[in-house]
C-alpha positions in Angstrom: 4.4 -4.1 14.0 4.8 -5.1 10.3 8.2 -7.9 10.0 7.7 -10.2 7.2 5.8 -8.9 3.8 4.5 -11.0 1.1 5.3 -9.5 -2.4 3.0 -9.6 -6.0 5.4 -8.5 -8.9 9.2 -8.9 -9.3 9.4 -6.3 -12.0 12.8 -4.4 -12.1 11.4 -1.4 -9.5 10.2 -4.2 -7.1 13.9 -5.7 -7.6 16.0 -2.7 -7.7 14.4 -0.3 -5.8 11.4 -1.7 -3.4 12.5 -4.6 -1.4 16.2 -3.4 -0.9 14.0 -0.1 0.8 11.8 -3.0 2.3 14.8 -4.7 3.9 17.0 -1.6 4.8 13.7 -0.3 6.9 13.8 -3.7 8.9 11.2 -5.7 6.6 11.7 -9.8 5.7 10.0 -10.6 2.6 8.5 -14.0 3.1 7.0 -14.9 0.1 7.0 -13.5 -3.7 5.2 -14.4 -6.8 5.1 -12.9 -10.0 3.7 -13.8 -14.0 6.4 -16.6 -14.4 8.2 -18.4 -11.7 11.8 -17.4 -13.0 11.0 -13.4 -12.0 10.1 -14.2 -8.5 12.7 -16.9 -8.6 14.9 -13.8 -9.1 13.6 -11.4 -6.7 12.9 -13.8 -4.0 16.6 -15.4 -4.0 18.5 -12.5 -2.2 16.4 -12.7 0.7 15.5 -16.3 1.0 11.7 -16.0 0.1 10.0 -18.7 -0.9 8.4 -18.5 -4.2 4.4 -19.2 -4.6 2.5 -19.2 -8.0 0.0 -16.5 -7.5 -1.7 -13.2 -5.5 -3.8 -15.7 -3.5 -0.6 -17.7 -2.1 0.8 -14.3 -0.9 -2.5 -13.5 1.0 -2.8 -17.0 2.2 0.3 -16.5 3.5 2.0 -15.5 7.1 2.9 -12.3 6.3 1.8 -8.8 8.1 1.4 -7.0 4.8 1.7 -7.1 0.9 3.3 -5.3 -1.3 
């Protein structure tokens, strides 16, 4: 069963309209990175991500899926 996804962008439709669907269906997002730190700073904040610097961090990472 996917729990915890890792995230590639923090653009305003991954912010406002993605991971709020993500975490009302039961997801965790784990991990976030975007094109500058401050954006996944930003998205990753609310739900106590951690913050990597690039696509290969996410898929490095712990996570059941990517988004």
């Amino acid at each position: 069963m996917i729990r915890t996804i890792g995230v590639i962008g923090a653009g305003d439709h991954m912010r406002q309209v993605l991971l709020p669907a993500a975490v009302a269906a039961g997801l965790q997002p784990s991990v976030v990175a975007a094109r500058t730190p401050a954006s996944a700073l930003v998205a990753a904040c609310p739900y106590g991500a951690e913050v990597v610097s690039g696509a290969m961090d996410v898929a490095s990472a712990d996570v059941d899926a990517i988004v």
